[in-house]
C-alpha positions, 0 to 999 in steps of 0.5 A, spaced: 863 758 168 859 756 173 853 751 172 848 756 175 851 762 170 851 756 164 845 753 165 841 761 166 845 762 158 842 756 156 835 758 159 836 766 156 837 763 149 830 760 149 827 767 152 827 765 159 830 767 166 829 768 173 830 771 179 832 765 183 835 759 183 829 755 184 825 758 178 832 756 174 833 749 177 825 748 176 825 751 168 832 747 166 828 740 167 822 742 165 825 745 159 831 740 158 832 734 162 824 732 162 822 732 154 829 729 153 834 734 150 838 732 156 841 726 159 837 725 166 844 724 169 845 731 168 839 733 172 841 730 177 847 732 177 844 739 177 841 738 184 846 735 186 851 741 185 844 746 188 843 741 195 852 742 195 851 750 194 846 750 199 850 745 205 856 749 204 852 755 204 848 754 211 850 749 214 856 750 219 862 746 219 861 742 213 866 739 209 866 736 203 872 730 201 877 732 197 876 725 193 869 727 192 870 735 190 874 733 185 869 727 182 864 733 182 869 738 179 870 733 173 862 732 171 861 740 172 866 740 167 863 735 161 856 738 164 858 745 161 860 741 156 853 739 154 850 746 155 855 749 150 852 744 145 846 746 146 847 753 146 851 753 140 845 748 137 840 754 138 844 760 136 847 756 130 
């Protein structure tokens, strides 16, 4: 899973979704990072992984290290963790 598709789960179990990624990203700091539920570090996690997205993206010729990629790939990893602990907090 993706943190994109990961925190929209997350949002859709609360009855909120979005059409753009803005909508999600603004709404899973309002919802979870600003009251407390989660860590602030996984909101910025969170814009991270976006502004990553967005370089990758439109930008030409860029190229992320792989010391970097790897390190990103460990904390998506235990940020979905997260999500699932909340999704599974919700439902249950």
């Amino acid at each position: 899973m993706r943190p994109f598709m990961g925190v929209s789960a997350l949002l859709m179990e609360h009855d909120l979704s979005f059409k753009k990624h803005s909508g999600v990203r603004a709404a899973f700091h309002q919802q979870f990072t600003k009251t407390g539920v989660l860590d602030p570090k996984w909101g910025r996690l969170y814009d991270q992984l976006f502004e990553d997205r967005q370089e990758g993206d439109y930008m030409a010729f860029i190229s992320f290290e792989p010391d970097y990629v790897e390190s990103q790939l460990t904390r998506c990893t235990q940020f979905l963790d997260q999500l699932r602990l909340l999704r599974t907090s919700v439902s249950g």
